[in-house]
N, CA, C and O atoms as a GROMACS GRO file, in nm:
protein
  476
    1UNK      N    1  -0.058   1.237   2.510
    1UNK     CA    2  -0.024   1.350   2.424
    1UNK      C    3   0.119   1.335   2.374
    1UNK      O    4   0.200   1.250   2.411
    2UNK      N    5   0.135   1.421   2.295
    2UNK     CA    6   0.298   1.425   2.262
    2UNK      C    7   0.355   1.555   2.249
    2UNK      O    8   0.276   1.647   2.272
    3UNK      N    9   0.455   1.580   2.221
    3UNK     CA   10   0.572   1.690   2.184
    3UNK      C   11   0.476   1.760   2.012
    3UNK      O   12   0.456   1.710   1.902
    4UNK      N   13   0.443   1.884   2.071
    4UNK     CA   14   0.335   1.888   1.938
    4UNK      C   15   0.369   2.016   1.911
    4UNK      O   16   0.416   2.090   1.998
    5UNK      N   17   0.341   2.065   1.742
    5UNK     CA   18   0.356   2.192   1.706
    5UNK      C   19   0.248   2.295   1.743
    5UNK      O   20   0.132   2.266   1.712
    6UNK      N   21   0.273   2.428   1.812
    6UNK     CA   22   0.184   2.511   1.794
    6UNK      C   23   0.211   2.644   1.710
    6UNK      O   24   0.114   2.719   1.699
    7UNK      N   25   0.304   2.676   1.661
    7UNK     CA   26   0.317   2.796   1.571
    7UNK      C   27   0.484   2.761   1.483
    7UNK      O   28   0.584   2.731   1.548
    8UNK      N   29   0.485   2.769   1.374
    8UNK     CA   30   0.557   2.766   1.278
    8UNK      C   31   0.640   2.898   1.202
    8UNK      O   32   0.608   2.956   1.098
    9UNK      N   33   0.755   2.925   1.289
    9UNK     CA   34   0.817   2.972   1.277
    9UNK      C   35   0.888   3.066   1.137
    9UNK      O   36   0.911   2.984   1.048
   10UNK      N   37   0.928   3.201   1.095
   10UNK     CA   38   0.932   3.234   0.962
   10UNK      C   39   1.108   3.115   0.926
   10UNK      O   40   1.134   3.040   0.832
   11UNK      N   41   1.182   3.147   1.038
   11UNK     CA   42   1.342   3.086   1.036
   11UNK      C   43   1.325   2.926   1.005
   11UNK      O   44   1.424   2.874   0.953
   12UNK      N   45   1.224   2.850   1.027
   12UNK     CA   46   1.181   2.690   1.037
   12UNK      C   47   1.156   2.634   1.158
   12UNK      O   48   1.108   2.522   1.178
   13UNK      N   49   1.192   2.724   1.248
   13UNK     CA   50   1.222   2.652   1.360
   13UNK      C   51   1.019   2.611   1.393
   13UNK      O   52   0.922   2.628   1.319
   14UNK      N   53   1.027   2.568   1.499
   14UNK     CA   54   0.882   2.509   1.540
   14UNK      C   55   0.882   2.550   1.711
   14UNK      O   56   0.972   2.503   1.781
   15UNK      N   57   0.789   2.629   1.765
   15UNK     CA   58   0.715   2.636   1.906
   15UNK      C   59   0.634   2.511   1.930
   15UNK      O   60   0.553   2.491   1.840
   16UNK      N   61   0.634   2.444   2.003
   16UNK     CA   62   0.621   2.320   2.039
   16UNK      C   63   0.540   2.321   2.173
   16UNK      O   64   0.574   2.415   2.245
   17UNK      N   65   0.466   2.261   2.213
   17UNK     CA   66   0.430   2.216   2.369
   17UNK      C   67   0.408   2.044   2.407
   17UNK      O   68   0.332   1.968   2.348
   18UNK      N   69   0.482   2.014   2.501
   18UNK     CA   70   0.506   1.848   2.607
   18UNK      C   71   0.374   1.894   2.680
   18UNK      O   72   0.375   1.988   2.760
   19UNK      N   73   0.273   1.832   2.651
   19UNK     CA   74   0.170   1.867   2.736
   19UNK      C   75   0.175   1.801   2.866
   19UNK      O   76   0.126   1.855   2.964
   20UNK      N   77   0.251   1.647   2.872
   20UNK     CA   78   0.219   1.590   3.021
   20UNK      C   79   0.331   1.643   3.149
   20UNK      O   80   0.303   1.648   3.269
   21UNK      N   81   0.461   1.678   3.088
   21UNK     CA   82   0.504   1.784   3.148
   21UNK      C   83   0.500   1.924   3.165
   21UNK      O   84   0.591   1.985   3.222
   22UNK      N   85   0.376   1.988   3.109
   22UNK     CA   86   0.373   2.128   3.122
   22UNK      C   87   0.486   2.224   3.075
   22UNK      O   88   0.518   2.334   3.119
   23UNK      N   89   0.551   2.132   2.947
   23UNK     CA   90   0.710   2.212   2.898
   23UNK      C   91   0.657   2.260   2.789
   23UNK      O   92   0.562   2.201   2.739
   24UNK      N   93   0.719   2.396   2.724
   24UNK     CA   94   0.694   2.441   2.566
   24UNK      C   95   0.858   2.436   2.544
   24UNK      O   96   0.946   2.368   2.598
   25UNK      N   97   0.860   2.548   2.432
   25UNK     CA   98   0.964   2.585   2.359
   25UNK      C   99   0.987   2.640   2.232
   25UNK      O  100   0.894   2.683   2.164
   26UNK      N  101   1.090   2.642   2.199
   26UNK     CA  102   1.173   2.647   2.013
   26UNK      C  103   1.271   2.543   1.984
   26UNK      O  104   1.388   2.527   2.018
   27UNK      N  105   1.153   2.448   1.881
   27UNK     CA  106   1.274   2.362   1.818
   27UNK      C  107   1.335   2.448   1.727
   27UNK      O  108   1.262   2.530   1.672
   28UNK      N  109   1.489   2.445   1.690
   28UNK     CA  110   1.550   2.489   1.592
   28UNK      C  111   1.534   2.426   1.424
   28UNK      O  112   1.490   2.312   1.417
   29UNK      N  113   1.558   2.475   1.333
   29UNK     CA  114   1.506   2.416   1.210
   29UNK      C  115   1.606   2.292   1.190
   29UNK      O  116   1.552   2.211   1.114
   30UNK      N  117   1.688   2.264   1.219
   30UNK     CA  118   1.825   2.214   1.247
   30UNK      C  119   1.740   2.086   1.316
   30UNK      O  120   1.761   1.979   1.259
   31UNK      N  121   1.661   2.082   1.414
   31UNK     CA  122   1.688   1.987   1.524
   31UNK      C  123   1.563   1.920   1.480
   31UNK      O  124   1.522   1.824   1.545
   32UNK      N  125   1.485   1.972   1.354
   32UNK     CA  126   1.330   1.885   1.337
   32UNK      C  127   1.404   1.773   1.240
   32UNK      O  128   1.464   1.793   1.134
   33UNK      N  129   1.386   1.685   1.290
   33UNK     CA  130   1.494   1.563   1.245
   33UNK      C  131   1.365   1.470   1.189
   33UNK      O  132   1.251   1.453   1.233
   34UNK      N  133   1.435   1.418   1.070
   34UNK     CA  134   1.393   1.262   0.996
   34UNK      C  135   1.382   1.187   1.082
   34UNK      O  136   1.450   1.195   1.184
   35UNK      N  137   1.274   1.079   1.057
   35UNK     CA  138   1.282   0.958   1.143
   35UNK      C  139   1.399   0.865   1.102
   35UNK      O  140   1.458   0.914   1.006
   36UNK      N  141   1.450   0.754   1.141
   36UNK     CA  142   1.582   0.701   1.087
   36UNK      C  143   1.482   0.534   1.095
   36UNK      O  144   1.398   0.492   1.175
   37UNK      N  145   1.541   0.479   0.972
   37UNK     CA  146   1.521   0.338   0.951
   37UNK      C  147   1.581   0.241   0.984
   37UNK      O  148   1.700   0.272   0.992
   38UNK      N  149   1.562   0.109   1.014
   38UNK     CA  150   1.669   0.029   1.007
   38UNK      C  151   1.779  -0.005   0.983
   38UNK      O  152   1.828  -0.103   1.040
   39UNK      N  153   1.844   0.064   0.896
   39UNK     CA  154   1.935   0.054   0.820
   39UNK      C  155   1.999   0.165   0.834
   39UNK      O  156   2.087   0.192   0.751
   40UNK      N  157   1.962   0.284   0.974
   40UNK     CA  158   2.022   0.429   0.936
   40UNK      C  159   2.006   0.526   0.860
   40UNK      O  160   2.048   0.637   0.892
   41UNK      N  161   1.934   0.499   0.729
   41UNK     CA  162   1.934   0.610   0.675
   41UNK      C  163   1.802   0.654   0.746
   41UNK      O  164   1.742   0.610   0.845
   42UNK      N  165   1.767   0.802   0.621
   42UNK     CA  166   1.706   0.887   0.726
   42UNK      C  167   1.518   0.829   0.626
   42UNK      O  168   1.520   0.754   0.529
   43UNK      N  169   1.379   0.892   0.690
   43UNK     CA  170   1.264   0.817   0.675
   43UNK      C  171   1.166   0.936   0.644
   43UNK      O  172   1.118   1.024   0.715
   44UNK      N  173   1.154   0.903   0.503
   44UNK     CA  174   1.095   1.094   0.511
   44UNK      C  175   0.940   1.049   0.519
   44UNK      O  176   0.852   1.120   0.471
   45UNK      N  177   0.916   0.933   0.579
   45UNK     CA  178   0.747   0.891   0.633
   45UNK      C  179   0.723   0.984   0.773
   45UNK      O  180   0.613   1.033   0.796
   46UNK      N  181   0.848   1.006   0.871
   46UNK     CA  182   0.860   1.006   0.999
   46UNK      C  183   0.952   1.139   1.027
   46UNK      O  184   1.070   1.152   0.996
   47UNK      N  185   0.865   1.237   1.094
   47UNK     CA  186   0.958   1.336   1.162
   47UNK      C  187   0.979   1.350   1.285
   47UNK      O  188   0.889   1.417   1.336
   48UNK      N  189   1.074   1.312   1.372
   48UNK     CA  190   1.070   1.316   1.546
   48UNK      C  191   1.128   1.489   1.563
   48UNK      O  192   1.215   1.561   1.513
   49UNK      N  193   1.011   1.499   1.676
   49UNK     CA  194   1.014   1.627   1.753
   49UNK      C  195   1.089   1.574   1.883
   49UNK      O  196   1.064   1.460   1.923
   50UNK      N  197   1.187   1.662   1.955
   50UNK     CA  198   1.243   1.634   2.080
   50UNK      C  199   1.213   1.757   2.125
   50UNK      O  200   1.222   1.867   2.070
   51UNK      N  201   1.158   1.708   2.290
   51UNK     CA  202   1.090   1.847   2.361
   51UNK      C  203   1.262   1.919   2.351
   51UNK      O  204   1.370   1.864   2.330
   52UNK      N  205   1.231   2.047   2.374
   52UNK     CA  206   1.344   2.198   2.420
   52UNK      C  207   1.369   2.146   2.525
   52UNK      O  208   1.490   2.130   2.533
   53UNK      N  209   1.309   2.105   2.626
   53UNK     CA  210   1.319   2.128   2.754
   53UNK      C  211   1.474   2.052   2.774
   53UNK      O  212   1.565   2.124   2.814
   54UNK      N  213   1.496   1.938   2.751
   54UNK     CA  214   1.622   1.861   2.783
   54UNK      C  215   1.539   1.770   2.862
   54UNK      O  216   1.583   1.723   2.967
   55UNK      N  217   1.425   1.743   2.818
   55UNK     CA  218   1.346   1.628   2.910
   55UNK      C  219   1.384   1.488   2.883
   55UNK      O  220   1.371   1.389   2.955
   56UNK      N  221   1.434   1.499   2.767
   56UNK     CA  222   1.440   1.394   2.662
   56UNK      C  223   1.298   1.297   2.592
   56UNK      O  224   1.294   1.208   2.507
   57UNK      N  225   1.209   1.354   2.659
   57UNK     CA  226   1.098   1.328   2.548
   57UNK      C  227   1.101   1.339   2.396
   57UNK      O  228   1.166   1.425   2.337
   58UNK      N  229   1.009   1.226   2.323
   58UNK     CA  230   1.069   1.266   2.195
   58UNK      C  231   0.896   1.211   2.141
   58UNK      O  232   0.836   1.128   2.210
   59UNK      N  233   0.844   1.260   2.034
   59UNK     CA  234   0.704   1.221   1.959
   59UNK      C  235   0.760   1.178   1.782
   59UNK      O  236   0.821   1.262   1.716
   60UNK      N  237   0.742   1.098   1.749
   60UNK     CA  238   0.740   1.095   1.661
   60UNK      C  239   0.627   1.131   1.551
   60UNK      O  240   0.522   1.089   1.599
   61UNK      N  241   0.602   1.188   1.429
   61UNK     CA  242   0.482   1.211   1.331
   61UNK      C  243   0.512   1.162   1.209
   61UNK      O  244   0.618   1.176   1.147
   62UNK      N  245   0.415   1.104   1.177
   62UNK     CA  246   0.391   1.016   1.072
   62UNK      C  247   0.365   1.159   0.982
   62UNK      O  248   0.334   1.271   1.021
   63UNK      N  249   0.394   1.098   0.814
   63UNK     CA  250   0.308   1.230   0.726
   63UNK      C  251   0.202   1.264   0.717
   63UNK      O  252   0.158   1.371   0.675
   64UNK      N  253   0.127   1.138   0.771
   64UNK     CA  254  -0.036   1.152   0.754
   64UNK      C  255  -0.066   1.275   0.853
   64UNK      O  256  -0.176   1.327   0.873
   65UNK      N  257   0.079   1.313   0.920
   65UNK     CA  258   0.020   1.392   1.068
   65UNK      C  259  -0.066   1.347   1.175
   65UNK      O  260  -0.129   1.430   1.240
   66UNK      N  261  -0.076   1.221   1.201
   66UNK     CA  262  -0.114   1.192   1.341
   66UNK      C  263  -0.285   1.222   1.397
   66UNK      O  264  -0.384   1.218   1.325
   67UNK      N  265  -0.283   1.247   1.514
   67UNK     CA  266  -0.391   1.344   1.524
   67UNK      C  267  -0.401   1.431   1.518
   67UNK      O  268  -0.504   1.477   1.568
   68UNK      N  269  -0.328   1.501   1.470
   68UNK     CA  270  -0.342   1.637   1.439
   68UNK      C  271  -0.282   1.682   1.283
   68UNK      O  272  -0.191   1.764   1.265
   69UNK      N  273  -0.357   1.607   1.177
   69UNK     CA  274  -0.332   1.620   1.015
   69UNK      C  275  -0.274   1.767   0.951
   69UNK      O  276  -0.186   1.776   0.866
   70UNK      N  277  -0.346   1.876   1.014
   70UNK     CA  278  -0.316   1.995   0.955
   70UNK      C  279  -0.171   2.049   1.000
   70UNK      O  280  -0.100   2.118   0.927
   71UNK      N  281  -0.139   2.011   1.122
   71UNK     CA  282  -0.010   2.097   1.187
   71UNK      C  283   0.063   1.972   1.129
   71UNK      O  284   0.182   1.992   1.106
   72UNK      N  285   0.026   1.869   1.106
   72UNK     CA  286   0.165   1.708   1.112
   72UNK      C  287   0.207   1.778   0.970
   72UNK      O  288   0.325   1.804   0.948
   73UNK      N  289   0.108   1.805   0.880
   73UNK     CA  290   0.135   1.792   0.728
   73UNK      C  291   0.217   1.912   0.714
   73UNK      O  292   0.330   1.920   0.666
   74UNK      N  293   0.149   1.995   0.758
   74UNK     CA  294   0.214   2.166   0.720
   74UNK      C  295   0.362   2.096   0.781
   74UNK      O  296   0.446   2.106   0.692
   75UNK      N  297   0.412   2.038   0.888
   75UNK     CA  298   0.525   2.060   0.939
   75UNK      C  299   0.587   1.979   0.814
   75UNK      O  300   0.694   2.031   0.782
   76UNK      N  301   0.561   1.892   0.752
   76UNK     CA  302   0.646   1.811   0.630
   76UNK      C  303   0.709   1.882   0.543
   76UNK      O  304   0.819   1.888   0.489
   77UNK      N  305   0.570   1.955   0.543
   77UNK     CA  306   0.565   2.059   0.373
   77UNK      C  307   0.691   2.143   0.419
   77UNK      O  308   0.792   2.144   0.348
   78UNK      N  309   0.683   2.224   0.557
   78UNK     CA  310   0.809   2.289   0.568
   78UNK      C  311   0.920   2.226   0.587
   78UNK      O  312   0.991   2.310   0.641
   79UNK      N  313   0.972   2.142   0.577
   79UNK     CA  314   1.077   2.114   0.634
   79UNK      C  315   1.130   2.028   0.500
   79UNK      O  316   1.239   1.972   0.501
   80UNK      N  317   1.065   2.025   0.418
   80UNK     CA  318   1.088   1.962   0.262
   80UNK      C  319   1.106   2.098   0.187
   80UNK      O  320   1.205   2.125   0.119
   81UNK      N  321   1.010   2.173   0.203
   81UNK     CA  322   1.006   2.305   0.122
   81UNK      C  323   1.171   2.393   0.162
   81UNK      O  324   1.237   2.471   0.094
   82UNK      N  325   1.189   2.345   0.284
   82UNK     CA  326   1.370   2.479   0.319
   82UNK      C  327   1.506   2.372   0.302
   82UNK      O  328   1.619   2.403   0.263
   83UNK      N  329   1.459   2.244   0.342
   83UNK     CA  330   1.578   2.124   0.320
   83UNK      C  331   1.568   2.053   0.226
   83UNK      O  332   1.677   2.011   0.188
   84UNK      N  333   1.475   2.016   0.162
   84UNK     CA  334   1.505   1.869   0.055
   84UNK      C  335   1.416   1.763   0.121
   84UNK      O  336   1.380   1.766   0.239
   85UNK      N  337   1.382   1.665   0.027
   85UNK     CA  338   1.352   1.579   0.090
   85UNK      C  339   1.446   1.453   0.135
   85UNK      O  340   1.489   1.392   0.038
   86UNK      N  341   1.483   1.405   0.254
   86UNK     CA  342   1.508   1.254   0.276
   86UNK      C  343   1.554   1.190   0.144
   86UNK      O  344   1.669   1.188   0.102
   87UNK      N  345   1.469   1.151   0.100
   87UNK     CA  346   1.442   1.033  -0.008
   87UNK      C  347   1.534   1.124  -0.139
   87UNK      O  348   1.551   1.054  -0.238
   88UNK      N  349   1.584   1.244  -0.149
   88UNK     CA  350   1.645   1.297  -0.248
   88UNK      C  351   1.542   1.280  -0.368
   88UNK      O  352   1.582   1.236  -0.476
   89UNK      N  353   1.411   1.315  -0.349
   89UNK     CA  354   1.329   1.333  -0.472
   89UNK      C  355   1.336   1.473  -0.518
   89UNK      O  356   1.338   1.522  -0.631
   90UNK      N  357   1.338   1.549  -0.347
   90UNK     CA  358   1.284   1.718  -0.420
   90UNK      C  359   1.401   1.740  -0.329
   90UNK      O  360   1.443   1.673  -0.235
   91UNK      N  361   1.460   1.904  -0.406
   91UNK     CA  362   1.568   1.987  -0.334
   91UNK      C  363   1.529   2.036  -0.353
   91UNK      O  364   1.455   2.053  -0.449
   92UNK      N  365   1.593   2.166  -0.155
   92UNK     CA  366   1.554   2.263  -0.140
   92UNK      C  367   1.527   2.394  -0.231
   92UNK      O  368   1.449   2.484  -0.202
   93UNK      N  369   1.634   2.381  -0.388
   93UNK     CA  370   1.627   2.477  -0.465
   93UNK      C  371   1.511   2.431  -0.568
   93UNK      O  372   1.518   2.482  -0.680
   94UNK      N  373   1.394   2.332  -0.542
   94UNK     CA  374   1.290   2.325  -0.616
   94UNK      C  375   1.197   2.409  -0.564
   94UNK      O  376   1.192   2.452  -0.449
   95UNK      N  377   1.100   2.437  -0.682
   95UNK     CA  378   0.956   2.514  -0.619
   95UNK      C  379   0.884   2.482  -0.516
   95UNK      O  380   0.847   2.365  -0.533
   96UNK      N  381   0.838   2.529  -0.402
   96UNK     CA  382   0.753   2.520  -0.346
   96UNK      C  383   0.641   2.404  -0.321
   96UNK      O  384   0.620   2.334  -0.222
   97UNK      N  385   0.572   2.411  -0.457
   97UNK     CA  386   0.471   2.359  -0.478
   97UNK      C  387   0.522   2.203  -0.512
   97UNK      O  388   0.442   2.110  -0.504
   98UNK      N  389   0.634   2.187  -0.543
   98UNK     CA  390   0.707   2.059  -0.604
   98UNK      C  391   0.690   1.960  -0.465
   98UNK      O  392   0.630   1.854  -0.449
   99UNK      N  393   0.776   2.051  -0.365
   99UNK     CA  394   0.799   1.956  -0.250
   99UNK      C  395   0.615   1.934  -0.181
   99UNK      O  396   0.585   1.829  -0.124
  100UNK      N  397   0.516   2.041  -0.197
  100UNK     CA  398   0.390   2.030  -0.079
  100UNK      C  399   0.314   1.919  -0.208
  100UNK      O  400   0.203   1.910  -0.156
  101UNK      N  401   0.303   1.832  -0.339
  101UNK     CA  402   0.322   1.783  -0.374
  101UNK      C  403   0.374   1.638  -0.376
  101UNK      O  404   0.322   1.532  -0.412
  102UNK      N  405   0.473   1.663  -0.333
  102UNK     CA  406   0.541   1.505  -0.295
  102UNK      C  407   0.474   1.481  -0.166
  102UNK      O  408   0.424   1.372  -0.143
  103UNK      N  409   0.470   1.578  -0.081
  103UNK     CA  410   0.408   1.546   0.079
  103UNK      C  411   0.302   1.482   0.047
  103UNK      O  412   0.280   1.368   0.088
  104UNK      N  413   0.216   1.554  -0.039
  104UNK     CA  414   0.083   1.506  -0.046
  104UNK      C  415   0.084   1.342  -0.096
  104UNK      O  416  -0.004   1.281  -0.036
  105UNK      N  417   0.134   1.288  -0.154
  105UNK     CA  418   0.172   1.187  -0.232
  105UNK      C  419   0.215   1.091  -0.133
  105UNK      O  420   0.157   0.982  -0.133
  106UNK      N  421   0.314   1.114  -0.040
  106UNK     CA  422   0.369   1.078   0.068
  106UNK      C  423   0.212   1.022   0.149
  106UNK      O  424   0.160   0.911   0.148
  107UNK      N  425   0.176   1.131   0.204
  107UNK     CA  426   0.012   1.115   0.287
  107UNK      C  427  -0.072   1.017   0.198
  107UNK      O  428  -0.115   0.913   0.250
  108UNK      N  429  -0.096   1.043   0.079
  108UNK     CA  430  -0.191   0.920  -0.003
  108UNK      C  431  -0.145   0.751  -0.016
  108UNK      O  432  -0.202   0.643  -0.032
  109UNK      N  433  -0.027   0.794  -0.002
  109UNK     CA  434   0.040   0.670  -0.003
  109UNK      C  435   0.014   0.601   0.167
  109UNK      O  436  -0.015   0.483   0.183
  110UNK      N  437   0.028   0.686   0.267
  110UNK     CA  438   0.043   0.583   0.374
  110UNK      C  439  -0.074   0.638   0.460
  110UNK      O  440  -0.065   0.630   0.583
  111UNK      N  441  -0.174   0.690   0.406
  111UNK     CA  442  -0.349   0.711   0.497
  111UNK      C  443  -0.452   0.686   0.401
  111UNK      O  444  -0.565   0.646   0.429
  112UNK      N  445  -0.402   0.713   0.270
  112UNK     CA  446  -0.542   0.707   0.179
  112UNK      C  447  -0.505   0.856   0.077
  112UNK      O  448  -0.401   0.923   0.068
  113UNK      N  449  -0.639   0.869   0.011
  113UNK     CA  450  -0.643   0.957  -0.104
  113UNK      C  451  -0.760   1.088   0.048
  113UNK      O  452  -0.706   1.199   0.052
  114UNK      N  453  -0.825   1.084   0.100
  114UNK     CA  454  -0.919   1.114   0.176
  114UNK      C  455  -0.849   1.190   0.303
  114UNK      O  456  -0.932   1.236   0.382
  115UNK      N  457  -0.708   1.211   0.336
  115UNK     CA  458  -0.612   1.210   0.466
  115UNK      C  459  -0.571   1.362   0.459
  115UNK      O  460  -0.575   1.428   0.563
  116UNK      N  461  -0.537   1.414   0.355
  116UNK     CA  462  -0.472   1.528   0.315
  116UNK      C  463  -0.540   1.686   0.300
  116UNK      O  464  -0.595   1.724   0.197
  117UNK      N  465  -0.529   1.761   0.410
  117UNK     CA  466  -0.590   1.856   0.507
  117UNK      C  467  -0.560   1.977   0.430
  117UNK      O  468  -0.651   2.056   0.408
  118UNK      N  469  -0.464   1.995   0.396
  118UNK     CA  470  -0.422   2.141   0.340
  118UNK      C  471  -0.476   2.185   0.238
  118UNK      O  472  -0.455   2.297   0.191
  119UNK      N  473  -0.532   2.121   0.204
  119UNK     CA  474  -0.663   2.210   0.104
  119UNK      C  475  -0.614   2.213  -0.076
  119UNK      O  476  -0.687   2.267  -0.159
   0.00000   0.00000   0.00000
């Protein structure tokens, strides 16, 4: 299992549960971090969750969202939709629909046209 979302917060933040340690929590909107590339910059393919706990567990999610497509994706869409994206395609002061859009695009690009849950 991994460090996984269960309820999505109005502030950004994310309720989370470490299932093999029996830990939950509140990630802060602050702390749902880009994956980072080779090179340092930041990977808007990849979002790492770090458990609350101070376990130092950490899951990484792909955009396709993982096994779990509907919570992986929704978490993109938010976290593009209040910050921007990574890649500086979409800012936070774009529409809505601009950034859940690029996500989607994001997902077709690295699962298929067939991957993308949110309807």
């Amino acid at each position: 299992m991994s460090v996984h979302p269960v309820t999505f917060n109005a502030d950004g933040s994310i309720d989370v549960v470490y299932d093999e340690m029996g830990h939950s929590g509140t990630i802060p909107a602050a702390e749902v971090a880009w994956g980072t590339k080779m090179d340092g910059s930041h990977d808007h393919n990849f979002i790492i969750l770090t458990c609350p706990d101070g376990c130092g567990a950490t899951s990484t999610w792909p955009v396709g969202g993982g096994a779990d497509a509907t919570m992986g994706q929704q978490m993109f869409v938010n976290k593009v939709t209040s910050e921007g994206c990574a890649c500086g395609q979409i800012q936070p002061t774009d529409a809505d629909t601009l950034g859940e859009s690029h996500i989607r695009l994001q997902v077709n690009r690295m699962d298929g046209p067939g991957r993308w849950a949110l309807g």
